[in-house]
C-alpha positions in Angstrom: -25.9 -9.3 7.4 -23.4 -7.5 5.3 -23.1 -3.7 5.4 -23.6 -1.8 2.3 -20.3 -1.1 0.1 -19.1 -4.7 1.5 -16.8 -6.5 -1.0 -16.2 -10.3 -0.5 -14.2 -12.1 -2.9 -14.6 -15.5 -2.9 -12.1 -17.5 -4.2 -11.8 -15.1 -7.2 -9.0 -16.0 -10.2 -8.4 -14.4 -13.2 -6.0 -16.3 -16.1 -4.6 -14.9 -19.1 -4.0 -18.5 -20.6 -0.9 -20.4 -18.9 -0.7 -17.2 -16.5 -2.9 -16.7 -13.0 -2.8 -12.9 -12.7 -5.3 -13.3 -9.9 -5.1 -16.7 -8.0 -7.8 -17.9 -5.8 -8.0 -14.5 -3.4 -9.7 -14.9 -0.8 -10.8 -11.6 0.9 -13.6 -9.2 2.5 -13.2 -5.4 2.4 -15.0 -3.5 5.3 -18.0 -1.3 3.8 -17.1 2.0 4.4 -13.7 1.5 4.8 -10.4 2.6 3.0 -8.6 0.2 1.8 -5.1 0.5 -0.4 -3.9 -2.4 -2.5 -0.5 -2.4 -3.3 2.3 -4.4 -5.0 5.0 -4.8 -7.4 4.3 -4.4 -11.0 2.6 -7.6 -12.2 1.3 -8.6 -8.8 -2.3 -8.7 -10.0 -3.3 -5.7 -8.1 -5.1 -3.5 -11.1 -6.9 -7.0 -12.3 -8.6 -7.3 -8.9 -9.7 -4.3 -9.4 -11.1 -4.4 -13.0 -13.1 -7.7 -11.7 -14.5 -6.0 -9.0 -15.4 -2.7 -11.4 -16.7 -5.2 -14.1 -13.9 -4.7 -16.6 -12.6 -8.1 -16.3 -14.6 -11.1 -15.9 -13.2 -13.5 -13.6 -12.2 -17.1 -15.2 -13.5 -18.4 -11.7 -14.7 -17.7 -8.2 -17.1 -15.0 -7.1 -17.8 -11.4 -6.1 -20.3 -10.4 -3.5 -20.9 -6.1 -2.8 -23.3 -5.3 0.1 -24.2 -8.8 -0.1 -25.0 -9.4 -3.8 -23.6 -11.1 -5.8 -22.2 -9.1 -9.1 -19.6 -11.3 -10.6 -21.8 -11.8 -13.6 -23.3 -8.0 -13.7 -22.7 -5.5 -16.0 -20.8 -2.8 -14.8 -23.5 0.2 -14.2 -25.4 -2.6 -12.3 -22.9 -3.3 -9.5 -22.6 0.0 -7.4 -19.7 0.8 -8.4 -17.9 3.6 -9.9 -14.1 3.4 -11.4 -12.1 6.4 -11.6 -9.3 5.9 -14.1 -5.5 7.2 -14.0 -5.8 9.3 -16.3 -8.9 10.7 -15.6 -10.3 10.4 -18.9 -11.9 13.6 -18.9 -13.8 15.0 -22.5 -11.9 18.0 -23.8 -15.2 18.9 -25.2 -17.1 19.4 -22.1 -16.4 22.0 -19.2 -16.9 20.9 -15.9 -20.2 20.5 -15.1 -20.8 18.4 -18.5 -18.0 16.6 -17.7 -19.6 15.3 -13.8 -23.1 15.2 -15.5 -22.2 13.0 -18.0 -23.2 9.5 -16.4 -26.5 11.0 -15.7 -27.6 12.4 -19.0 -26.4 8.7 -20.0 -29.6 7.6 -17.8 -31.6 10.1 -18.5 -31.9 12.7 -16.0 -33.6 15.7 -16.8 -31.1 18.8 -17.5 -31.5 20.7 -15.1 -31.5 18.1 -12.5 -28.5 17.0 -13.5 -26.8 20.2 -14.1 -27.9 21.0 -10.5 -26.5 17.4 -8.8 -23.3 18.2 -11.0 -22.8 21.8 -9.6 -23.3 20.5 -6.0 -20.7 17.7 -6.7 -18.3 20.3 -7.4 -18.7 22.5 -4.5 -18.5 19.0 -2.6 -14.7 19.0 -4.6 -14.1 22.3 -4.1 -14.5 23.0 -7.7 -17.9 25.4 -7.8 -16.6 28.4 -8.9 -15.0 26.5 -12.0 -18.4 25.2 -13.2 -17.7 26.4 -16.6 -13.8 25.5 -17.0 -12.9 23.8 -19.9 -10.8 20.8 -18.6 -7.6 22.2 -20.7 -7.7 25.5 -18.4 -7.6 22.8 -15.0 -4.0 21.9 -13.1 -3.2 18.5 -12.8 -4.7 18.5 -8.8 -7.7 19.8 -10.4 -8.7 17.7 -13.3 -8.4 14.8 -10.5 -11.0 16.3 -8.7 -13.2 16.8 -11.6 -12.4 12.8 -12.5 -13.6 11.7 -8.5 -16.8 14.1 -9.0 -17.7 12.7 -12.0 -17.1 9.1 -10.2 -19.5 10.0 -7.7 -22.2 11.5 -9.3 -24.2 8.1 -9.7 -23.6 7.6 -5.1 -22.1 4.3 -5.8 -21.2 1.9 -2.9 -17.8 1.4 -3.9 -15.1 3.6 -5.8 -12.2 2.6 -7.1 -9.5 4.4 -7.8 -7.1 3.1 -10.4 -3.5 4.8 -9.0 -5.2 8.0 -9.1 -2.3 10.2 -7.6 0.7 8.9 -10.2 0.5 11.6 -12.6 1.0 14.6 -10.1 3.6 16.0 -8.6 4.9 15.1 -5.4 3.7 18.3 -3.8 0.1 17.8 -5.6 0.3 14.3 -4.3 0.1 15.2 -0.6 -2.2 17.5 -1.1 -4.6 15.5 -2.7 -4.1 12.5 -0.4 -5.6 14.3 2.1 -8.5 15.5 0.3 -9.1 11.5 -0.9 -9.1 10.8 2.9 -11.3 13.5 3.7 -13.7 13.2 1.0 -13.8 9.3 2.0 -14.5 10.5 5.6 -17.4 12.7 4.6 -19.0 10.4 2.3 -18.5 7.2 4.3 -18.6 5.0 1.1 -16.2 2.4 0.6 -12.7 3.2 -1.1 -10.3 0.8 -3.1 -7.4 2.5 -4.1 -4.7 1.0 -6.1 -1.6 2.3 -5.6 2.7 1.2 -6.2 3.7 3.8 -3.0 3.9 2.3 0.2 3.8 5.7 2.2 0.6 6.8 0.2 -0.9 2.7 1.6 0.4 3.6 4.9 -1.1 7.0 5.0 -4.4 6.3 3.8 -5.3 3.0 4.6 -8.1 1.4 7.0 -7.0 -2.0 5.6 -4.0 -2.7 3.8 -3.6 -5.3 0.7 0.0 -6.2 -0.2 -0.2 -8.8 -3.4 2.7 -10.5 -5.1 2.4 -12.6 -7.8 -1.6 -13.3 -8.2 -2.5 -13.4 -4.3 -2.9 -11.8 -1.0 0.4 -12.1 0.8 -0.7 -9.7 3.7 -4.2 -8.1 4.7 -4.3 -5.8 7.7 -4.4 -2.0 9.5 -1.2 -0.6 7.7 0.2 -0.3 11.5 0.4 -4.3 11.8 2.1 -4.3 8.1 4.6 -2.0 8.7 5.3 -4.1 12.1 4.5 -7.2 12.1 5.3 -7.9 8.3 4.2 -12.3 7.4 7.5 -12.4 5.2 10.8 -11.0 3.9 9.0 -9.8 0.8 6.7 -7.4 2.7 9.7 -6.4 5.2 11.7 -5.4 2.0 8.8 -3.9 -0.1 7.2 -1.8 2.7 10.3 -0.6 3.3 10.8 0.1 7.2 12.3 -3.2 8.2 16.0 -5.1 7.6 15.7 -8.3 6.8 18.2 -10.8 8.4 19.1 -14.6 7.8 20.7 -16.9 10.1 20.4 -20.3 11.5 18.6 -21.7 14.8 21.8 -22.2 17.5 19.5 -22.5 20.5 15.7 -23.0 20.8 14.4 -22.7 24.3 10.9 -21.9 26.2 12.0 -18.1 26.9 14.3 -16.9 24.0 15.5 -18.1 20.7 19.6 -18.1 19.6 20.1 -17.6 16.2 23.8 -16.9 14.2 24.4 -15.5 10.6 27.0 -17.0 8.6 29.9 -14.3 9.6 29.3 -16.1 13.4 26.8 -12.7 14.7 24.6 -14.1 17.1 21.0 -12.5 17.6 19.0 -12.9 20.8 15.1 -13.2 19.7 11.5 -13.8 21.4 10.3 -17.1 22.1 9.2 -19.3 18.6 7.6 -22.5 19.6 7.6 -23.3 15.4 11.5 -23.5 15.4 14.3 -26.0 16.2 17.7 -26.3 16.8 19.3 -26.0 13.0 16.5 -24.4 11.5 17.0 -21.3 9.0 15.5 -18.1 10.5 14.4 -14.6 8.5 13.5 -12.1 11.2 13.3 -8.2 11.2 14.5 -5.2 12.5 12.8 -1.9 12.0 14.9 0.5 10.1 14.6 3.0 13.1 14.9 1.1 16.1 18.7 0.9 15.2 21.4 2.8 16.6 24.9 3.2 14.5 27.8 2.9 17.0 31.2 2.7 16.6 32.0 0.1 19.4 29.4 -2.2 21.3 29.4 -4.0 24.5 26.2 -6.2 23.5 26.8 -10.2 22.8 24.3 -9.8 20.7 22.2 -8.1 18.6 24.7 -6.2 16.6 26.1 -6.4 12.9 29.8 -5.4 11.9 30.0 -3.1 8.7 30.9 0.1 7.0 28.6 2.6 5.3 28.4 2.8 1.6 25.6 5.6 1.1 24.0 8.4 3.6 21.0 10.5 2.2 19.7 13.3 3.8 15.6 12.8 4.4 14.8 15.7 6.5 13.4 14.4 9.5 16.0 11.7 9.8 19.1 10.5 7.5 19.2 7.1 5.7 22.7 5.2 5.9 23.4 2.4 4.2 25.6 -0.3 5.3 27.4 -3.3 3.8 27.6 -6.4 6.4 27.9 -10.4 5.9 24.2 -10.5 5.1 22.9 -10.7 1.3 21.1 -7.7 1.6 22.2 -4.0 2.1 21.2 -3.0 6.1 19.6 0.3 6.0 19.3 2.4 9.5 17.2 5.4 9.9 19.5 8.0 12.3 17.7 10.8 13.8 18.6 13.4 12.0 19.8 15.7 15.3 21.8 12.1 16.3 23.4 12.4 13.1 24.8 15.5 12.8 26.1 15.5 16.0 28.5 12.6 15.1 28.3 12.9 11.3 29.3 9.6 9.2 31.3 9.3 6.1 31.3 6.7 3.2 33.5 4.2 4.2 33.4 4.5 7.9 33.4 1.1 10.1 30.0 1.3 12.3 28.6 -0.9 14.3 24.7 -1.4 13.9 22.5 -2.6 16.9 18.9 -3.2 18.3 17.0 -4.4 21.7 15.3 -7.7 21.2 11.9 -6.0 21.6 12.3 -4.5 18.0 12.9 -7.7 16.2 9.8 -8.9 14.1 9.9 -12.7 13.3 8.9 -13.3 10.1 6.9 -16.5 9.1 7.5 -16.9 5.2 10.5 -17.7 2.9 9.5 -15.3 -0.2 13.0 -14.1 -1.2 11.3 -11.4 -3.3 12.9 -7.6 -2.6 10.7 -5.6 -3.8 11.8 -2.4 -5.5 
């Protein structure tokens, strides 16, 4: 039996002529659950979303919430409410006309609605602001005004269109946590478009990275960010390196592989590969330690750094080796300034086998 605020899309495609924006995703979102999707521009993300809000009707496939099936529905119908990036707010209107909106639309009385409106505000932490105009609002506040106004109908689903892009980044923390929280409190189900992997990684129950019309990944943002199905997730999530080479040596306990330059790299067993094979695996950005001379056979790339930036809680050095890609290592930032490194330096860059991810795809996509 499915659980109220349930999404299953079945199938679903979406074609703007010659083009699949959306191709055949199959998918079900937990009810109650938070779940970012996420993607480079193009990817088909925001057109899921309008199919599931009603704003696009799908060329095929269906769409089932809490068990029903809405594909054809018109948008008030479905459960759902759709809270837009820019908040679309009516200049007109303070606050509390502004939330009650949607119910004088179906015909609440005034006061009843004036009074759900009110207590929707406290529930933002907007009461005392009742009779703002939304002019007089900061940024952090008119969003709040745009997710009470969302949830004035209780819908079983929100969706939330990149809601955090036009704030600032301190605004943007802030209000991540208050999107959590208020998800928490109301235990509906979130969808949550968004084009920054920390905010996906931070928020997430369920994680949706798309490329190119379909689901490339679906999981808890933990298993994403580890155990990434391809080089384009490695590279767009941005905590792995992604490495090429070639299958030297294929055997029950341990895989060989070698890069062009002749580096060899010592990996976990793969039963799918053989001798001569090409091999994409990955290394977690911080499980790598900068050296200027190793003693391991294996597991190590020659380079020198073209780029350190300062981060805070660790420091970001950039490396050029043999592979295509520039190798990025995250240096604790105590480890760092103990042995500082310079543009131009020779380092060495290794990791355990332990850390390496394999990946199963070929998408040569990087991401941005």
């Amino acid at each position: 039996m499915s659980q109220p605020g349930e999404i299953v899309l079945d199938k679903l495609t979406k074609s703007f002529g010659a083009i699949k924006a959306v191709d055949s995703v199959d998918q079900v979102i937990e009810g109650g659950s938070y779940c970012c999707m996420i993607g480079l521009s193009g990817c088909g993300k925001s057109t899921l979303l309008r199919m599931i809000a009603g704003h696009e009707t799908p060329t095929s496939g269906r769409i089932l919430i809490g068990g029903r099936d809405v594909t054809t529905m018109r948008t008030g119908e479905r459960g759902t409410a759709l809270m837009f990036q820019d908040y679309a707010l009516f200049p007109h209107l303070n606050l509390t006309d502004n939330v009650a909106f949607s119910l004088k639309i179906h015909g609440v009385g005034k006061a009843e609605r004036r009074d759900r409106a009110i207590e929707m505000l406290h529930r933002v932490q907007l009461g005392n602001l009742a009779d703002r105009m939304p002019s007089e609002l900061s940024g952090g506040q008119r969003q709040r005004v745009a997710l009470a106004r969302a949830l004035i109908t209780n819908p079983q689903v929100l969706l939330l269109d990149e809601p955090l892009s036009a704030l600032d980044e301190f605004l943007r923390l802030k209000m991540r946590v208050e999107l959590k929280r208020l998800q928490d409190d109301l235990g509906i189900t979130f969808i949550h478009v968004t084009h920054t992997q920390p905010e996906a990684i931070a928020l997430a129950d369920k994680v949706i990275v798309m490329d190119h019309g379909v689901i490339e990944q679906a999981a808890h943002p933990r298993v994403i960010y580890d155990q990434p199905h391809s080089p384009y997730i490695a590279r767009f999530m941005g905590g792995q390196n992604v490495i090429v080479g070639q299958v030297a040596e294929a055997h029950a306990d341990r895989v060989i592989a070698q890069a062009a330059d002749g580096a060899l790299f010592d990996l976990a067993p793969n039963s799918a590969v053989t001798v001569g094979d090409p091999i994409r695996f990955a290394v977690r950005r911080d499980k790598i330690r900068v050296v200027s001379e190793t003693h391991q056979p294996m597991n190590s790339l020659q380079g020198s750094v073209v780029n350190v930036e300062y981060q805070g809680t660790f420091v970001k050095v950039g490396v050029n080796t043999a592979q295509d890609d520039e190798f990025i290592v995250y240096m604790d930032d105590r480890t760092y300034f103990d042995n500082p490194l310079s543009v131009g330096d020779a380092v060495i860059s290794e990791w355990s086998t332990e850390n390496v991810c394999h990946l199963l795809g070929t998408n040569n996509s990087t991401g941005d």
